[in-house]
mmCIF file of the N, C-alpha and C atoms, coordinates in Angstrom:
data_MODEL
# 
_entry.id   MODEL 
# 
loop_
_atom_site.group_PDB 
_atom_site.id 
_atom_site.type_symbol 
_atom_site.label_atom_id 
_atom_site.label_alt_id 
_atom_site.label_comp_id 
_atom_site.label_asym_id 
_atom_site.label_entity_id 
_atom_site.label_seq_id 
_atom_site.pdbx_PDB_ins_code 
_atom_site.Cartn_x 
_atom_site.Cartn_y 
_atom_site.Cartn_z 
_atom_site.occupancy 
_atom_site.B_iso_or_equiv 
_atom_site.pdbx_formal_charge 
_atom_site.auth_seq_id 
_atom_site.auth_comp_id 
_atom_site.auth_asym_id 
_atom_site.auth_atom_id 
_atom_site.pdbx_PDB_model_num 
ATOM 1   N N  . UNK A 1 1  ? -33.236 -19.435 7.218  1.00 0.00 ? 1  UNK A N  1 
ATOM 2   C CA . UNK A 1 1  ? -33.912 -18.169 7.125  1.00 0.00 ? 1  UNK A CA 1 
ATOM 3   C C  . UNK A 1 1  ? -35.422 -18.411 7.148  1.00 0.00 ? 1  UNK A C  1 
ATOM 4   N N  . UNK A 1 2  ? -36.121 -17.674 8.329  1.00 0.00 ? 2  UNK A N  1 
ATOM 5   C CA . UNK A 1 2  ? -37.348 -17.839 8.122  1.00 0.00 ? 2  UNK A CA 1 
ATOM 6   C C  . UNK A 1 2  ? -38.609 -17.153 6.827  1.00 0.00 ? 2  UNK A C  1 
ATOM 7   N N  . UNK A 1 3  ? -39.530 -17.965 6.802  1.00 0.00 ? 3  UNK A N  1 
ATOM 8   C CA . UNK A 1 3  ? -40.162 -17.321 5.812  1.00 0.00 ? 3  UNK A CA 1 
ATOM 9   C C  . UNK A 1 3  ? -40.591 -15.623 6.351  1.00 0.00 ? 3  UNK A C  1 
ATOM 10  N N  . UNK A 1 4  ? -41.142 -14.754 4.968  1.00 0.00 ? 4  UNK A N  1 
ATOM 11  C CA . UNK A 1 4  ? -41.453 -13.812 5.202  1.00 0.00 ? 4  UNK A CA 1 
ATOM 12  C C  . UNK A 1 4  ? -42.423 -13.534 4.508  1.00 0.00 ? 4  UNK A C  1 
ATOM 13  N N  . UNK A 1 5  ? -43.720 -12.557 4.915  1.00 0.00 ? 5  UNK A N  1 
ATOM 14  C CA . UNK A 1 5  ? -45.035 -12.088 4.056  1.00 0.00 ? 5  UNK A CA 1 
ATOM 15  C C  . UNK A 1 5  ? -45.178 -10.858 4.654  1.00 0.00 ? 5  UNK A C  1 
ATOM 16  N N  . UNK A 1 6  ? -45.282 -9.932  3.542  1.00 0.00 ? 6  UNK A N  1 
ATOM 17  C CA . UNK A 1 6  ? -45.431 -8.511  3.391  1.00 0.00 ? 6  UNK A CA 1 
ATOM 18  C C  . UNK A 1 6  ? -46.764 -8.508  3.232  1.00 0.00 ? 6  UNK A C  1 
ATOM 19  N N  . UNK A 1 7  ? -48.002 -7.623  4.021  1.00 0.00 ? 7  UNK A N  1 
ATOM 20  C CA . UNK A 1 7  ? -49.609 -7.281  3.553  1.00 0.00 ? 7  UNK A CA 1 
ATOM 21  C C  . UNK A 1 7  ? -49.020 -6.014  3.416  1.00 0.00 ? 7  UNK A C  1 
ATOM 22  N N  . UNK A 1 8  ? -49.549 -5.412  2.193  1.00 0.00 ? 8  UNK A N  1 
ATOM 23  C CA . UNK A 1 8  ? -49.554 -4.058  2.014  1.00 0.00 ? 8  UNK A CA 1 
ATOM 24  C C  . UNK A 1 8  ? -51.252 -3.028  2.287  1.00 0.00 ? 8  UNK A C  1 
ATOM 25  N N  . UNK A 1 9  ? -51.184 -2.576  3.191  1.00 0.00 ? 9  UNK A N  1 
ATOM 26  C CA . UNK A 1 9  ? -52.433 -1.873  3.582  1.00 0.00 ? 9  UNK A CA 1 
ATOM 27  C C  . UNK A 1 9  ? -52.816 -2.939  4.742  1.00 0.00 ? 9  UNK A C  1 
ATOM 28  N N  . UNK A 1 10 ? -53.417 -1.513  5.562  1.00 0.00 ? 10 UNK A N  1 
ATOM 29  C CA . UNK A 1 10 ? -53.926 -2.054  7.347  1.00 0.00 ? 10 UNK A CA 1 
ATOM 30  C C  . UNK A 1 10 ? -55.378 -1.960  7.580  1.00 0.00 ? 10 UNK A C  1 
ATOM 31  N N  . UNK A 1 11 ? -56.210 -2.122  6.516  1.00 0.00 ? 11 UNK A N  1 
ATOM 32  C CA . UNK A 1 11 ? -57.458 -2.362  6.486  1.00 0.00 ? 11 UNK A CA 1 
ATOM 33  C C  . UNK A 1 11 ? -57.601 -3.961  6.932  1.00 0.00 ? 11 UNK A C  1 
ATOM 34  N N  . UNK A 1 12 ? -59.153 -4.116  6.872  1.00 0.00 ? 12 UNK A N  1 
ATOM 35  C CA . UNK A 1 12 ? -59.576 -5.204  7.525  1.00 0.00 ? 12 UNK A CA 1 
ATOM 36  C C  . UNK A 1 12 ? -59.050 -6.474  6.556  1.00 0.00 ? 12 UNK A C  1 
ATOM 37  N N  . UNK A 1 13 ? -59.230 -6.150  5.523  1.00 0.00 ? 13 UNK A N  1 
ATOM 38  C CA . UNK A 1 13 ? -58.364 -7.265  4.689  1.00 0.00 ? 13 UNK A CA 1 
ATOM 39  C C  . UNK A 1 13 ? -57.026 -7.775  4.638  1.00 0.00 ? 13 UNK A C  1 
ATOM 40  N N  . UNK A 1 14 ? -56.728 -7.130  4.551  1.00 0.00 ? 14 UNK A N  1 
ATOM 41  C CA . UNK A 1 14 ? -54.972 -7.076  4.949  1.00 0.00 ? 14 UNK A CA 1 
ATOM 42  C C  . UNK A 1 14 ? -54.425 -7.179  6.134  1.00 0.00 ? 14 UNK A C  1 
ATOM 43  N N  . UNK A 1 15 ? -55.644 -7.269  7.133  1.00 0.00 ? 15 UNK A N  1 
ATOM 44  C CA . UNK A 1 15 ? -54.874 -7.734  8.684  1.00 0.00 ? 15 UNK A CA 1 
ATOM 45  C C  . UNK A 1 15 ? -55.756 -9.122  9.046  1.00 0.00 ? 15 UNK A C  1 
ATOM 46  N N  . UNK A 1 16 ? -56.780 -9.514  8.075  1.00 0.00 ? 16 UNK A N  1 
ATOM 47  C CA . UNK A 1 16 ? -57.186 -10.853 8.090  1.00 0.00 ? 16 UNK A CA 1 
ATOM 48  C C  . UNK A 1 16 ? -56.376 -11.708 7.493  1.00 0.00 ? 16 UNK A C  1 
ATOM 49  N N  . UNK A 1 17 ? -55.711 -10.936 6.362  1.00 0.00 ? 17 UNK A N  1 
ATOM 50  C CA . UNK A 1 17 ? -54.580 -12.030 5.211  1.00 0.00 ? 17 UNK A CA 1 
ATOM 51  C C  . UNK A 1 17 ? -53.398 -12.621 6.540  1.00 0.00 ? 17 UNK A C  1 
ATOM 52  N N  . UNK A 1 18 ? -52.662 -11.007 7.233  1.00 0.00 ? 18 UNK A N  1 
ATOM 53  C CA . UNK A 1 18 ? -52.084 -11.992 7.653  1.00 0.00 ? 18 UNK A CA 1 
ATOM 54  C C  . UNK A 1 18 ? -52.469 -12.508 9.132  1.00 0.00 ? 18 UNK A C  1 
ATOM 55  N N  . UNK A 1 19 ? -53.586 -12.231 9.259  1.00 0.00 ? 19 UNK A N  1 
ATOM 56  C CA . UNK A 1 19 ? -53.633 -13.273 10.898 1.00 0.00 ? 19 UNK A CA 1 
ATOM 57  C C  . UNK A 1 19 ? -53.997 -15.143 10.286 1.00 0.00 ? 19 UNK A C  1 
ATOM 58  N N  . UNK A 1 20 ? -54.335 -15.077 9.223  1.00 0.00 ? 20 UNK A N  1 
ATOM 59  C CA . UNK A 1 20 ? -54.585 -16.145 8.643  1.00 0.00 ? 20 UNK A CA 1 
ATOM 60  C C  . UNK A 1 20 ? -53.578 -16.649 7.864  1.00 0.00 ? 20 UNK A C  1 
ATOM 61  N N  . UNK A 1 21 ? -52.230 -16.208 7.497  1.00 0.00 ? 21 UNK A N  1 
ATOM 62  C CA . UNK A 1 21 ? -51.135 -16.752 7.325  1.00 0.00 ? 21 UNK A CA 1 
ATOM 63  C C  . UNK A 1 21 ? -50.699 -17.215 8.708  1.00 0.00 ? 21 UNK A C  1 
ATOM 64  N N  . UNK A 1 22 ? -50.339 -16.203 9.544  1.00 0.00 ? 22 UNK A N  1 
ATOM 65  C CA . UNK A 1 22 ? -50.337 -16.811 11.078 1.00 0.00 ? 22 UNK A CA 1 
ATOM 66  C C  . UNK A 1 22 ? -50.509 -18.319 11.553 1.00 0.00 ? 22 UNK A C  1 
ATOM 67  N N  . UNK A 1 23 ? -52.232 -18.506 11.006 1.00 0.00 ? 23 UNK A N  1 
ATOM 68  C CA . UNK A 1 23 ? -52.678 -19.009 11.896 1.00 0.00 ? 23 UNK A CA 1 
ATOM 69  C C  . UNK A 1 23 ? -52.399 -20.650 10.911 1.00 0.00 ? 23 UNK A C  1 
ATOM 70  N N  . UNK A 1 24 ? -51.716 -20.133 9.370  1.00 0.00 ? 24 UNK A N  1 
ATOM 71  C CA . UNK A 1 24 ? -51.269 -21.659 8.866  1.00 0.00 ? 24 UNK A CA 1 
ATOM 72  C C  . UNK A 1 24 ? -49.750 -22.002 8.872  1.00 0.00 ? 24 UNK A C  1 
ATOM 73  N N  . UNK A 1 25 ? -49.303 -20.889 9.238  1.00 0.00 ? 25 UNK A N  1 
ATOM 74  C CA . UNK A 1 25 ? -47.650 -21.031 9.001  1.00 0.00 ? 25 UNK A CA 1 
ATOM 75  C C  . UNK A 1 25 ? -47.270 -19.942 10.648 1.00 0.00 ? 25 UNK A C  1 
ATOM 76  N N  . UNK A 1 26 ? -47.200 -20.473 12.121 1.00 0.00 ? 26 UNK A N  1 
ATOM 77  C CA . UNK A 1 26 ? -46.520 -19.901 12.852 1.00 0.00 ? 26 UNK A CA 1 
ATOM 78  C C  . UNK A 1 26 ? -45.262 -19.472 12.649 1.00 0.00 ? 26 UNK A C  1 
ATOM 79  N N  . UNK A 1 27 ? -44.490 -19.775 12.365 1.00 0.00 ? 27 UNK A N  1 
ATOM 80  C CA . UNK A 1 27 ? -43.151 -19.494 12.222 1.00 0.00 ? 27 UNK A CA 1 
ATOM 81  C C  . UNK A 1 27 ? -42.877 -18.150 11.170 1.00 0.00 ? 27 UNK A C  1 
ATOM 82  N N  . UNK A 1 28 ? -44.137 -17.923 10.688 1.00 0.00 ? 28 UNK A N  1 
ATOM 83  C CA . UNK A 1 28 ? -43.933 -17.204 9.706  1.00 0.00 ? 28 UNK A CA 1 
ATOM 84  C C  . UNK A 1 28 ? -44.043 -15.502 10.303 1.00 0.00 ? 28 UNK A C  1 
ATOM 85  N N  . UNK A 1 29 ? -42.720 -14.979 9.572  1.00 0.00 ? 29 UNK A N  1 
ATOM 86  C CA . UNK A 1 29 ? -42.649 -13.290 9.837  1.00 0.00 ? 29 UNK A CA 1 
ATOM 87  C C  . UNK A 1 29 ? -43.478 -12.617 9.138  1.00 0.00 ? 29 UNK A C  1 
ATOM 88  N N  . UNK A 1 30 ? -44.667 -11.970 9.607  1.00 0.00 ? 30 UNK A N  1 
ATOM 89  C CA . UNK A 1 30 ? -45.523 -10.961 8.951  1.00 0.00 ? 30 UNK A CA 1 
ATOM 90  C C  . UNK A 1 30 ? -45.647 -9.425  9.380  1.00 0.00 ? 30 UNK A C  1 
ATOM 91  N N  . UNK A 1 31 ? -45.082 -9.179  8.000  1.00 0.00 ? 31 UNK A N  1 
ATOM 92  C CA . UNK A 1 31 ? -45.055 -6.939  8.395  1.00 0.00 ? 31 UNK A CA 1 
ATOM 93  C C  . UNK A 1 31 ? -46.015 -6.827  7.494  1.00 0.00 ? 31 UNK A C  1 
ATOM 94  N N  . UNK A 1 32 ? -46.622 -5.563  7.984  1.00 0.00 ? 32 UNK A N  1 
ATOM 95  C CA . UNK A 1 32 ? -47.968 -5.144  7.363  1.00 0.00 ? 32 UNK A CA 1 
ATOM 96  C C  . UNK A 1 32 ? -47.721 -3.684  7.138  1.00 0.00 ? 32 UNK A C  1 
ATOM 97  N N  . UNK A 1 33 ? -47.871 -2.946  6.384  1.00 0.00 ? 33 UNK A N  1 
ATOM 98  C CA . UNK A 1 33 ? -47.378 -1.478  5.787  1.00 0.00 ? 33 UNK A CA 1 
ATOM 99  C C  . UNK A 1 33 ? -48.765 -0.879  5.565  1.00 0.00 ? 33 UNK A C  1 
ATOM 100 N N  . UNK A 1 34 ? -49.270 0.327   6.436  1.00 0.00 ? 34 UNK A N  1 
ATOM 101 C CA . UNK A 1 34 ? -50.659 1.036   6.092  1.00 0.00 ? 34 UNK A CA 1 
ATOM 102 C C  . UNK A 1 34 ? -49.794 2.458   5.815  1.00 0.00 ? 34 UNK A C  1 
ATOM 103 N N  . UNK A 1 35 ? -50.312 3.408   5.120  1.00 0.00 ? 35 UNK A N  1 
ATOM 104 C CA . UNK A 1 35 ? -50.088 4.372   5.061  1.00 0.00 ? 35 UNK A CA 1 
ATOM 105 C C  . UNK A 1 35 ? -50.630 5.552   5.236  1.00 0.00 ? 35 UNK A C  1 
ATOM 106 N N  . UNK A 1 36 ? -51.970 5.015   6.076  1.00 0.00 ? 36 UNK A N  1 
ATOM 107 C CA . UNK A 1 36 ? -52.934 6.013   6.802  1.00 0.00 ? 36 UNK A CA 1 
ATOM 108 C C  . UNK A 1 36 ? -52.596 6.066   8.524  1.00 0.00 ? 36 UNK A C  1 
ATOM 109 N N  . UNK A 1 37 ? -53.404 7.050   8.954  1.00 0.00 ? 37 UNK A N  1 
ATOM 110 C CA . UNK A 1 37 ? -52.801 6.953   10.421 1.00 0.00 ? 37 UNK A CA 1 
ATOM 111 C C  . UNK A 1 37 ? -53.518 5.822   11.684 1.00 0.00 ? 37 UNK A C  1 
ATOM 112 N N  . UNK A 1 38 ? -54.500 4.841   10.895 1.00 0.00 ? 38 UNK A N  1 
ATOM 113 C CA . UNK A 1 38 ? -55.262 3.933   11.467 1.00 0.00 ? 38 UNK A CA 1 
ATOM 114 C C  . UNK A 1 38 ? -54.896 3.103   10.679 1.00 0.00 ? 38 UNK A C  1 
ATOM 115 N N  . UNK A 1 39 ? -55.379 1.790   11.837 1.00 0.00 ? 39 UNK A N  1 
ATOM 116 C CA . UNK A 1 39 ? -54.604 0.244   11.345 1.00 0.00 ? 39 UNK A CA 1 
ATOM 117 C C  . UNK A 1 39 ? -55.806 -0.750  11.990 1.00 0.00 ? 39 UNK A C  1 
ATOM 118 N N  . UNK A 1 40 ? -56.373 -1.430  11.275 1.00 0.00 ? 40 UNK A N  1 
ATOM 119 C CA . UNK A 1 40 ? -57.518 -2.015  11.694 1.00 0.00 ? 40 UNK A CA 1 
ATOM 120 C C  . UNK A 1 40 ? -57.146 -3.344  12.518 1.00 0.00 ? 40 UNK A C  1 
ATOM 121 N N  . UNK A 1 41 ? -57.873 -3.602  13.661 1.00 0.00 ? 41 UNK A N  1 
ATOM 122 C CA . UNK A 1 41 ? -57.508 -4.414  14.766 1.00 0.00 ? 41 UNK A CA 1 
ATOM 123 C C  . UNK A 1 41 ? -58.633 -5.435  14.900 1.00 0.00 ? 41 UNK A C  1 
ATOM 124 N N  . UNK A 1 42 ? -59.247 -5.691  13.795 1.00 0.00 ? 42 UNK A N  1 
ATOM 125 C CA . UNK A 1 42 ? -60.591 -6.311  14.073 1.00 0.00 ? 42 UNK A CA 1 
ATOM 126 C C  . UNK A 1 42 ? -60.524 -7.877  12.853 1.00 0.00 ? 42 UNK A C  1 
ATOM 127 N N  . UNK A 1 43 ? -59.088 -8.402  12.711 1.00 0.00 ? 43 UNK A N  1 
ATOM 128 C CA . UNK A 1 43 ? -59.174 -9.245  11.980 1.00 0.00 ? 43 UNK A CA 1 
ATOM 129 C C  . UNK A 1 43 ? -59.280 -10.479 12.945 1.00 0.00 ? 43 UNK A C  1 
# 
């Protein structure tokens, strides 16, 4: 079973957390949960 990491919120922080899990653990499944109608793309 592969690993998994939940970011909660799609602000710039939370889409830097996980492009930077990404970028130490490929294999790794990352869902990100915003609950506004924008999702920041600038990590």
């Amino acid at each position: 079973m592969a690993n998994r990491l939940v970011i909660i919120g799609g602000d710039g922080a939370g889409m830097s957390a996980a492009s930077q899990a990404k970028r130490r653990n490929p294999t790794l499944r990352v869902r990100a949960f915003e609950k506004g109608p924008v999702t920041s793309y600038s990590a």
